[in-house]
N, C-alpha and C positions, 0 to 999 in steps of 0.2 A: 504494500500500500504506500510505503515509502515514496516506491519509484512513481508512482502515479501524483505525487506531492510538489515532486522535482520537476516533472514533466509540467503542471500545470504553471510553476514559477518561470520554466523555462518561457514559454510559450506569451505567459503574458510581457515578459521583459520583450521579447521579440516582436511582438504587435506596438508594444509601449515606441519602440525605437525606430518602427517601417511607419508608424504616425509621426513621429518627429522628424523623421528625414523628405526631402522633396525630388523630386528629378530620376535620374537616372540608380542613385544610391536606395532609394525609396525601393525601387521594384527587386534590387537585391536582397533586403530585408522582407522584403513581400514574400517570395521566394522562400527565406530560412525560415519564414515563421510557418510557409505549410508546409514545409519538411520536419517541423518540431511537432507539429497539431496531428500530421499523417503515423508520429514516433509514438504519442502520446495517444492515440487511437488503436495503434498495435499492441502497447502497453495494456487498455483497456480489455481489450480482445483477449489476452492471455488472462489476465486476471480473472476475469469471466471465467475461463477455460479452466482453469486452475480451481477456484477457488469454489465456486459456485457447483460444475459438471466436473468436477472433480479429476479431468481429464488431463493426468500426467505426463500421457508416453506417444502423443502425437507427433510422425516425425516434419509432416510439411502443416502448418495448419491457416487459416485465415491472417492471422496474424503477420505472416510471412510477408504479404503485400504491403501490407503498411510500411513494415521496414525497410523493403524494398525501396519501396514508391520515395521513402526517406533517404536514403543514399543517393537514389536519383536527383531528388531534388534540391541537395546542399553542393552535389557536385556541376550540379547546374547550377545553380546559385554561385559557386567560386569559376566556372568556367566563363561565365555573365561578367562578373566582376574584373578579373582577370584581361579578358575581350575590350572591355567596354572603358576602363579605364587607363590607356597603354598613354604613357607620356610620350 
């Protein structure tokens, strides 16, 4: 339950900070924040899974995409960043 505590700090500081920024930087933080929200959805997923249906030894499960979907989107987010900001 921790991690679902972490997840939701995380996520707000990230919304906090793609609201403060404007332009091109804006949509990078737009980006990590639903990389964090898609993280914290997986989290969710598993806890359910776990906790609830008591479901320990799944080896591919729902959850999987989330995380997925999460890698995708920070390293899209750093390859945006990276692109977008070349001196």
């Amino acid at each position: 339950m921790s991690t679902l505590l972490i997840d939701i700090i995380a996520c707000s500081y990230l919304l906090y900070f793609s609201n403060m920024k404007e332009g091109l930087s804006r949509l990078f933080w737009i980006i990590l924040s639903v990389g964090a929200l898609s993280y914290f959805i997986g989290d969710i997923v598993v806890a359910y899974q776990r906790l609830i249906v008591k479901d320990f030894y799944t080896f591919v499960d729902p959850s999987d995409f989330f995380y997925l979907l999460f890698l995708v989107t920070f390293a899209f987010a750093f390859l945006y960043e990276i692109i977008y900001n070349r001196d």
